[in-house]
N, CA, C and O atoms as a GROMACS GRO file, in nm:
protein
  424
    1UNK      N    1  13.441   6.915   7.940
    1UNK     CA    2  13.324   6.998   7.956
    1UNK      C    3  13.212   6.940   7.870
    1UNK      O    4  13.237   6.879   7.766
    2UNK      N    5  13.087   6.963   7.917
    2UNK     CA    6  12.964   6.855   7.822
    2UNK      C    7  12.878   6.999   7.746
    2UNK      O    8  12.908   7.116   7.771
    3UNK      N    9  12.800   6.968   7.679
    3UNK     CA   10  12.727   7.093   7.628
    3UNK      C   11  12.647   7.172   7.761
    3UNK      O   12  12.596   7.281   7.736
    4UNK      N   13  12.639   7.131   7.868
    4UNK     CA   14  12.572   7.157   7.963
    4UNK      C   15  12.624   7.249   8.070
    4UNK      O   16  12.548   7.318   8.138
    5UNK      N   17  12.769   7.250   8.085
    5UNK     CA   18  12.847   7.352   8.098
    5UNK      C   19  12.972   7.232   8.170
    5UNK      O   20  12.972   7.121   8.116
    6UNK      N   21  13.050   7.248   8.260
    6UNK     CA   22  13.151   7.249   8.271
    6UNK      C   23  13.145   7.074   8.434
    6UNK      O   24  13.103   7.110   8.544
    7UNK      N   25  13.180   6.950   8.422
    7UNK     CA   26  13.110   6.874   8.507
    7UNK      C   27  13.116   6.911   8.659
    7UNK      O   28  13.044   6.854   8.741
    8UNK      N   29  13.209   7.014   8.696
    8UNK     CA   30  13.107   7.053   8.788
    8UNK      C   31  13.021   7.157   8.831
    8UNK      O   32  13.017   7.185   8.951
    9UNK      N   33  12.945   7.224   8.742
    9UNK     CA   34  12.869   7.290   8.680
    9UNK      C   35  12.759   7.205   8.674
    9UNK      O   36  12.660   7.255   8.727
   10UNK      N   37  12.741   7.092   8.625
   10UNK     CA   38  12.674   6.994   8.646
   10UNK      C   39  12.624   6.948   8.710
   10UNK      O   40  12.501   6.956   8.721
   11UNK      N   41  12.739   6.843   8.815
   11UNK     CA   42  12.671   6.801   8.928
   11UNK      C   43  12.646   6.938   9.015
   11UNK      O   44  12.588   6.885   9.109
   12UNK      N   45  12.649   7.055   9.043
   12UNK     CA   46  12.577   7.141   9.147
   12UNK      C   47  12.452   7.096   9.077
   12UNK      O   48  12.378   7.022   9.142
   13UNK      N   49  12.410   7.132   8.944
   13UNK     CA   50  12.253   7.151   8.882
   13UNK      C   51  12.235   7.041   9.005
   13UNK      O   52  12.204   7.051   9.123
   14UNK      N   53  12.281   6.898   8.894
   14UNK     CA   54  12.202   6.783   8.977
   14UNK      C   55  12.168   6.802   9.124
   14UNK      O   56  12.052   6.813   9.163
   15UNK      N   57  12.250   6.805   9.183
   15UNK     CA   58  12.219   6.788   9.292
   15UNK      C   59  12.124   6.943   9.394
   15UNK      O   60  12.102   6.952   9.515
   16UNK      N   61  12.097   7.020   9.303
   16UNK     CA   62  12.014   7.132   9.330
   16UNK      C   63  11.853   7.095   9.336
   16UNK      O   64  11.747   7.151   9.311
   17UNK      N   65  11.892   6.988   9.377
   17UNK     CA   66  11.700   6.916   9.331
   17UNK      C   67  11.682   6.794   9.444
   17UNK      O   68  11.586   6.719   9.460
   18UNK      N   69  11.767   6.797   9.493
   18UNK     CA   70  11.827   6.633   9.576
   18UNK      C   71  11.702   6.671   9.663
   18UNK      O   72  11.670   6.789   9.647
   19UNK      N   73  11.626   6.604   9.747
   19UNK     CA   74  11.532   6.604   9.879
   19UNK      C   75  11.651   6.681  10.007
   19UNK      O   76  11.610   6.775  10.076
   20UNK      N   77  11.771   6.637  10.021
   20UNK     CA   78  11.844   6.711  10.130
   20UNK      C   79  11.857   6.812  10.112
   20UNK      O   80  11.884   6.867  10.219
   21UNK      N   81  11.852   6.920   9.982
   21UNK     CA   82  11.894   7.012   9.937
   21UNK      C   83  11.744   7.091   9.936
   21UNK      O   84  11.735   7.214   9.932
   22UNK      N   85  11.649   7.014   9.940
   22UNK     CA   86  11.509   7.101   9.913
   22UNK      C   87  11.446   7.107  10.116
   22UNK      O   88  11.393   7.200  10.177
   23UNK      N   89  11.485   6.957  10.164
   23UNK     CA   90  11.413   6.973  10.324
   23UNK      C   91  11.549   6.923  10.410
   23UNK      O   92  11.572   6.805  10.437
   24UNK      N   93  11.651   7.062  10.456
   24UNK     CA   94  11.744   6.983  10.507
   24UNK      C   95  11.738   6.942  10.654
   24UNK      O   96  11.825   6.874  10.707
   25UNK      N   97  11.637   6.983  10.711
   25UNK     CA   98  11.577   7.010  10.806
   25UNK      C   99  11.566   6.811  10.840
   25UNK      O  100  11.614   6.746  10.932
   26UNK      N  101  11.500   6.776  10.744
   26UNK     CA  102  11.461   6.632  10.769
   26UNK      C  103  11.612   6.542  10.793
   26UNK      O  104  11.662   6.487  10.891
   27UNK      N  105  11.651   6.559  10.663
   27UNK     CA  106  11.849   6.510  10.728
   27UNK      C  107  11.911   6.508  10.832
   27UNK      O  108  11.961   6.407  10.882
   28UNK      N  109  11.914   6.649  10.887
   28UNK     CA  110  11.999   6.610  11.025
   28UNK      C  111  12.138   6.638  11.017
   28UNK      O  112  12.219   6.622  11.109
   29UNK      N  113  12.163   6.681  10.898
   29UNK     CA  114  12.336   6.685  10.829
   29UNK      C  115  12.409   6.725  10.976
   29UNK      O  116  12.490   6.646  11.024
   30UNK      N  117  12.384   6.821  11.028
   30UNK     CA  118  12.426   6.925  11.089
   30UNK      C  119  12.445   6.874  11.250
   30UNK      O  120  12.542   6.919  11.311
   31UNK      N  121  12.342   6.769  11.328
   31UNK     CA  122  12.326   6.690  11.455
   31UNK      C  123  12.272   6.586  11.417
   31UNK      O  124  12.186   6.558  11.333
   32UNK      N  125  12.388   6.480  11.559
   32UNK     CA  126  12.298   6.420  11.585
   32UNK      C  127  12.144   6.388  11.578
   32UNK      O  128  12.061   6.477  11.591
   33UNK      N  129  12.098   6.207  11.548
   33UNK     CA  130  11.972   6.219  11.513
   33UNK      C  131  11.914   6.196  11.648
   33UNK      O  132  11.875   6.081  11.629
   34UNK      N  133  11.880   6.222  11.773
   34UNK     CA  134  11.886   6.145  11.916
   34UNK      C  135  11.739   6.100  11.897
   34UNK      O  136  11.699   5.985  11.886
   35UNK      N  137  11.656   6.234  11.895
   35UNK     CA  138  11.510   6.227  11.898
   35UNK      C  139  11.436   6.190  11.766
   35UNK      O  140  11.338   6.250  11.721
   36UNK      N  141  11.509   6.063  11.702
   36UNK     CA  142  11.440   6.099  11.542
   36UNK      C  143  11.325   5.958  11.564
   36UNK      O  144  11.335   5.848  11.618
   37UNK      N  145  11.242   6.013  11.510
   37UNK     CA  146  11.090   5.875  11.522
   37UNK      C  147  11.138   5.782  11.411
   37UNK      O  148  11.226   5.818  11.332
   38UNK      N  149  11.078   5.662  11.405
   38UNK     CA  150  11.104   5.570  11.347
   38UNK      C  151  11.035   5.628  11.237
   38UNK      O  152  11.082   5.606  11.125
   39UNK      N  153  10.940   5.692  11.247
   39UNK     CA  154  10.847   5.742  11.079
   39UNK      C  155  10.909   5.828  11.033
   39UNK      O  156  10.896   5.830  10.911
   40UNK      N  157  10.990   5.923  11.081
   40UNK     CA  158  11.031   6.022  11.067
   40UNK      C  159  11.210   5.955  10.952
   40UNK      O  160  11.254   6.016  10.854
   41UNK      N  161  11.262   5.837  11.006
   41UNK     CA  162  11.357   5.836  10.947
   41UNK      C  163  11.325   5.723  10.829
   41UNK      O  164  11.372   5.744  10.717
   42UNK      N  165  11.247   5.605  10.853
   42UNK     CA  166  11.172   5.572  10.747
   42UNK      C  167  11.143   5.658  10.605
   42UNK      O  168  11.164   5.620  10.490
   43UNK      N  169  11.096   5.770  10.643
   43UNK     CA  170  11.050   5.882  10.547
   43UNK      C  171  11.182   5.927  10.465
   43UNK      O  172  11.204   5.921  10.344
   44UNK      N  173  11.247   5.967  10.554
   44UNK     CA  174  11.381   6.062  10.478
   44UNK      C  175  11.460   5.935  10.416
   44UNK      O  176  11.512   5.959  10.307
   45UNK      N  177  11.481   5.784  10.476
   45UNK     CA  178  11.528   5.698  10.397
   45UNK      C  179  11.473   5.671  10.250
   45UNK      O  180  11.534   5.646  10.146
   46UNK      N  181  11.324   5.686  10.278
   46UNK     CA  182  11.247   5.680  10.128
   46UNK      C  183  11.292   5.794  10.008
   46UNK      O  184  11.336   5.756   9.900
   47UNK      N  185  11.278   5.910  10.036
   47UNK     CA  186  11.344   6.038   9.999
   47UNK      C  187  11.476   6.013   9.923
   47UNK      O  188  11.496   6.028   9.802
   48UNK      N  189  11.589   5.959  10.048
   48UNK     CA  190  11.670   5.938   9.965
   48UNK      C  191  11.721   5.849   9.896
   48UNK      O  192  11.834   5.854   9.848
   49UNK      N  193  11.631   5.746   9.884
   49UNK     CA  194  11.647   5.606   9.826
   49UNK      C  195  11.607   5.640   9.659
   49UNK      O  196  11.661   5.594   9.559
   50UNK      N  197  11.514   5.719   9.669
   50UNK     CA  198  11.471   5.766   9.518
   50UNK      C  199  11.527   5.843   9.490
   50UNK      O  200  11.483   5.885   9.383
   51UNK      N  201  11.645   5.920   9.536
   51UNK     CA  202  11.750   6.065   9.483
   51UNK      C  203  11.839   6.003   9.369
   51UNK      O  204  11.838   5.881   9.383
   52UNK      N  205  11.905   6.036   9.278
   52UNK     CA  206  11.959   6.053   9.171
   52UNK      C  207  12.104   6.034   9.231
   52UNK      O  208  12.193   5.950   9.229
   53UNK      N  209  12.081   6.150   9.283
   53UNK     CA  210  12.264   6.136   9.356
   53UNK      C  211  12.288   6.063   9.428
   53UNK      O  212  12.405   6.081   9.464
   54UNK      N  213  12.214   5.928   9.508
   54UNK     CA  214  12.204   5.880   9.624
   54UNK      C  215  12.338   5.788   9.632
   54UNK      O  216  12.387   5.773   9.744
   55UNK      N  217  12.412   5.712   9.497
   55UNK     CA  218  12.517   5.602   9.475
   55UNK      C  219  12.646   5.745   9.534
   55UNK      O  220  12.719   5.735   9.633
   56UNK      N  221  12.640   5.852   9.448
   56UNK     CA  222  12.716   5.935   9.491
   56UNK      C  223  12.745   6.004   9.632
   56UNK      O  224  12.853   6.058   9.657
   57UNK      N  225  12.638   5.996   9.720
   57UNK     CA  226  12.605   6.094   9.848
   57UNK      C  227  12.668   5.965   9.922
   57UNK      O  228  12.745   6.007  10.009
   58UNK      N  229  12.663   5.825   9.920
   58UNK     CA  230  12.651   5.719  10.003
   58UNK      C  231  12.832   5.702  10.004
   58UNK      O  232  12.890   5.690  10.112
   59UNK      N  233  12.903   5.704   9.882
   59UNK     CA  234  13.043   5.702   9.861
   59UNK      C  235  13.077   5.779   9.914
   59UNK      O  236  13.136   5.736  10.013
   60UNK      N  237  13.078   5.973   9.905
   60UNK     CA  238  13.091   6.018   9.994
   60UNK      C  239  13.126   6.017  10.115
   60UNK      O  240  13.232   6.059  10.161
   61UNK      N  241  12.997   5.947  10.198
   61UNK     CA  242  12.981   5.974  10.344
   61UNK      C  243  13.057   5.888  10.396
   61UNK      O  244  13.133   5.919  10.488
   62UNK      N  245  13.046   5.720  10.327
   62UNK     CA  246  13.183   5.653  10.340
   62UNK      C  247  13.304   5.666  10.364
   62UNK      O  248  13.356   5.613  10.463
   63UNK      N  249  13.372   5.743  10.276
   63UNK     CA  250  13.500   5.785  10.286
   63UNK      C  251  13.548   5.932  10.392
   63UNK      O  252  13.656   5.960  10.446
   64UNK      N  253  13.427   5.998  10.390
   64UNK     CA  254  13.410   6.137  10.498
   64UNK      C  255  13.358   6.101  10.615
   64UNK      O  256  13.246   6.145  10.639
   65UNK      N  257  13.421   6.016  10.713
   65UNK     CA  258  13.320   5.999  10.832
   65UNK      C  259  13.359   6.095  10.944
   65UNK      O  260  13.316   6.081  11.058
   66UNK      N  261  13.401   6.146  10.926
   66UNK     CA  262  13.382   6.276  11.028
   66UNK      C  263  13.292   6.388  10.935
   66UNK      O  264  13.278   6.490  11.003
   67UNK      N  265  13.263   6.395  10.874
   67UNK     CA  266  13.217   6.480  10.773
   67UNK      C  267  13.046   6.441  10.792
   67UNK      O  268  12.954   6.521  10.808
   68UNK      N  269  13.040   6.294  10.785
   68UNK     CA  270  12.900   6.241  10.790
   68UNK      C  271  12.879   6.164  10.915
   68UNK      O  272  12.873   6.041  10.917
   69UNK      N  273  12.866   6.248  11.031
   69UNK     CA  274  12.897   6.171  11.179
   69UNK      C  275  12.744   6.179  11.209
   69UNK      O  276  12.703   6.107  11.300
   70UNK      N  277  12.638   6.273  11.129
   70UNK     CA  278  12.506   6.234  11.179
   70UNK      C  279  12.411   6.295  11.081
   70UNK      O  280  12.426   6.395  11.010
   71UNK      N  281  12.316   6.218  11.092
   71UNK     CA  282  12.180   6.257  10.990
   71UNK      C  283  12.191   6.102  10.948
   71UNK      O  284  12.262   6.011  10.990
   72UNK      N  285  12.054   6.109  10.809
   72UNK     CA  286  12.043   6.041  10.681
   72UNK      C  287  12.128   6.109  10.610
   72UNK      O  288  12.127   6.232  10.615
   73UNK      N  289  12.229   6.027  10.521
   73UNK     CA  290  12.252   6.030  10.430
   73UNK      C  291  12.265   5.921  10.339
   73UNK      O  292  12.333   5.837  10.397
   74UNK      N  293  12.230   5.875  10.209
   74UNK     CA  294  12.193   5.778  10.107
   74UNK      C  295  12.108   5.704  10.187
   74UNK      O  296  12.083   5.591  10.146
   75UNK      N  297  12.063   5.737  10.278
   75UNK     CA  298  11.948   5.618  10.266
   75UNK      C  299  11.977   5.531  10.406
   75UNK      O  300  11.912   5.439  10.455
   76UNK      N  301  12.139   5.618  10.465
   76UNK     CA  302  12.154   5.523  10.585
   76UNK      C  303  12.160   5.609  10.708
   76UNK      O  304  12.156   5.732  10.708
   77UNK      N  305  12.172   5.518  10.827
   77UNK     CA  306  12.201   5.591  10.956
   77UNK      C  307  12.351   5.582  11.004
   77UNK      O  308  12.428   5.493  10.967
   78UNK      N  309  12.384   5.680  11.088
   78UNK     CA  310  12.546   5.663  11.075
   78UNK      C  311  12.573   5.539  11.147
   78UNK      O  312  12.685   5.487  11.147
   79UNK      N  313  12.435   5.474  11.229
   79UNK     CA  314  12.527   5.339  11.262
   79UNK      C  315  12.543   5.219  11.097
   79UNK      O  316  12.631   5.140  11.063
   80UNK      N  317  12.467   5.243  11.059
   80UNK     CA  318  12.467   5.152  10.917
   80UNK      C  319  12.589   5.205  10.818
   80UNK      O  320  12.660   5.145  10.736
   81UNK      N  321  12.583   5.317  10.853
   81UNK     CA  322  12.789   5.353  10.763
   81UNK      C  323  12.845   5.287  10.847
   81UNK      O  324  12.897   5.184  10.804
   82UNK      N  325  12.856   5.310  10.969
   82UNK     CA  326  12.952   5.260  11.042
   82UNK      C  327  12.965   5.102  11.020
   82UNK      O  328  13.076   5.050  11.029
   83UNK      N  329  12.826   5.009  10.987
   83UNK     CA  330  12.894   4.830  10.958
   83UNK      C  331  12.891   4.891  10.784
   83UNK      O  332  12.930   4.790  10.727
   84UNK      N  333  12.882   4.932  10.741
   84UNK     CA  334  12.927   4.923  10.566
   84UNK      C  335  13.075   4.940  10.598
   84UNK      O  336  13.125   4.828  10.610
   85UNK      N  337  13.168   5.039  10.617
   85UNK     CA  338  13.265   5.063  10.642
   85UNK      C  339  13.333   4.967  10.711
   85UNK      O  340  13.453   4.960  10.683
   86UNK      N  341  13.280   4.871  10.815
   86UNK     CA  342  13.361   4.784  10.886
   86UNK      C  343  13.394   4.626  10.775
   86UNK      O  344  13.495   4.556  10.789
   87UNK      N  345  13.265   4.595  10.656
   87UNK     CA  346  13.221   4.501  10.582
   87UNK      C  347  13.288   4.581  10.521
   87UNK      O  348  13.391   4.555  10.584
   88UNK      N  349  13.329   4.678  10.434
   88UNK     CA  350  13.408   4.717  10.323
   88UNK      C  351  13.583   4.683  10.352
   88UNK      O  352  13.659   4.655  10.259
   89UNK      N  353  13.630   4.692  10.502
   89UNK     CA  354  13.738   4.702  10.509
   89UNK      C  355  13.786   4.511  10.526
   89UNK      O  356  13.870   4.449  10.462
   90UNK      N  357  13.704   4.467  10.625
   90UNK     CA  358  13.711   4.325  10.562
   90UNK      C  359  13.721   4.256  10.480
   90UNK      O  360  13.773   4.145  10.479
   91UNK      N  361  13.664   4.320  10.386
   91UNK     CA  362  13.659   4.269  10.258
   91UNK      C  363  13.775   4.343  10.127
   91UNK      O  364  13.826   4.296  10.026
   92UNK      N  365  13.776   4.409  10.159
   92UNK     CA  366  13.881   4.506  10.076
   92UNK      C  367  14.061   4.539  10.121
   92UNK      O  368  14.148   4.569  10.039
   93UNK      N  369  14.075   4.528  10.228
   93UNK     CA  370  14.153   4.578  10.342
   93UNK      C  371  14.141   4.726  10.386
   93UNK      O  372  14.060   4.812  10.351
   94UNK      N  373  14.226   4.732  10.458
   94UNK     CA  374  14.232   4.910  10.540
   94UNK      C  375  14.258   5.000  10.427
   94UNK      O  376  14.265   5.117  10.466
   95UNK      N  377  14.274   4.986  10.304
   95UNK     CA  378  14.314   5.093  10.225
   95UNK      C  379  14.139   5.113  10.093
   95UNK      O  380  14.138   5.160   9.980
   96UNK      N  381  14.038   5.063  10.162
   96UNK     CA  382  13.921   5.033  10.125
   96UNK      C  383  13.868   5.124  10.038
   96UNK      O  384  13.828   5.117   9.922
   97UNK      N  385  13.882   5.273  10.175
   97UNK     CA  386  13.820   5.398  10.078
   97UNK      C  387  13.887   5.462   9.985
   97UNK      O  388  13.842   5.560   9.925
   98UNK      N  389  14.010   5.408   9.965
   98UNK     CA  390  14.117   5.459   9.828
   98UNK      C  391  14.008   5.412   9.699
   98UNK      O  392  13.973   5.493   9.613
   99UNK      N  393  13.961   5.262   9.701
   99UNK     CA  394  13.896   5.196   9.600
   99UNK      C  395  13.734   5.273   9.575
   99UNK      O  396  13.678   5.325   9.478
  100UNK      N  397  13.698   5.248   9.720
  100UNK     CA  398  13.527   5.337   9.713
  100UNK      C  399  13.541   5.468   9.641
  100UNK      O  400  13.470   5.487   9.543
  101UNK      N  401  13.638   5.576   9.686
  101UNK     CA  402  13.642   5.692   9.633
  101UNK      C  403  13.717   5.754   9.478
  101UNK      O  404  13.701   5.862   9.421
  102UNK      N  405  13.795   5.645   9.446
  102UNK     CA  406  13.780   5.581   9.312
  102UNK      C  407  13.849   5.772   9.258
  102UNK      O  408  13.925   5.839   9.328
  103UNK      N  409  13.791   5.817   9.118
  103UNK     CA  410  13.798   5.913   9.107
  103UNK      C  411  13.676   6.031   9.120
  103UNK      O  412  13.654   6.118   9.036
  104UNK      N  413  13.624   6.018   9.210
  104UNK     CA  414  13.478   6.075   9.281
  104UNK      C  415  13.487   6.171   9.355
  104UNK      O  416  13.400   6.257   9.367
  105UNK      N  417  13.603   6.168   9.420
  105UNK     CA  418  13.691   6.274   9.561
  105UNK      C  419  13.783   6.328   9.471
  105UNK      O  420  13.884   6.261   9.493
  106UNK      N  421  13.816   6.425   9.365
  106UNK     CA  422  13.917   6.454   9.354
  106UNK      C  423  13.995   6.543   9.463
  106UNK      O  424  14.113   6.573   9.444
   0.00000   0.00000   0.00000
């Protein structure tokens, strides 16, 4: 536990400030992006390129891909998880997201 209260007590604060958490509307968490403008996802990539949590949100979505099947999240589109994930397992083998999710997923 930190003087701040308890770590996950914590990361909620943190991430109570995230851009997805303030306009979720722009994300997409929830659908498919079909109709999204190129300015439109440009924008929310910028958003979350400057988020705090963004190393954390991106590991995540990695290892949760049914979980993160559409929107921005860290900064990518689910076709861009989809070659990170294919370049992670190449490079790592099939047991990839054991390593990505590290102790992050408890």
């Amino acid at each position: 536990m930190s003087q701040h209260g308890t770590d996950e007590e914590v990361k909620i604060k943190r991430h109570a400030g995230t851009p997805c958490i303030r306009e979720p509307g722009l994300f997409s968490h929830d659908r498919p992006l079909v109709n999204l403008s190129v300015e439109r996802e440009r924008y929310a990539k910028r958003k979350c390129a400057g988020c705090d949590v963004a190393a954390d949100c991106l590991r995540w979505a990695l290892v949760n891909p049914s979980s993160s099947k559409a929107g921005i999240w860290a900064a990518t589109t689910i076709r861009e998880r989809q070659i990170l994930r294919a370049r992670l397992h190449n490079r790592l083998g099939r047991n990839w997201w054991m390593i990505v999710r590290g102790n992050h997923n408890k």
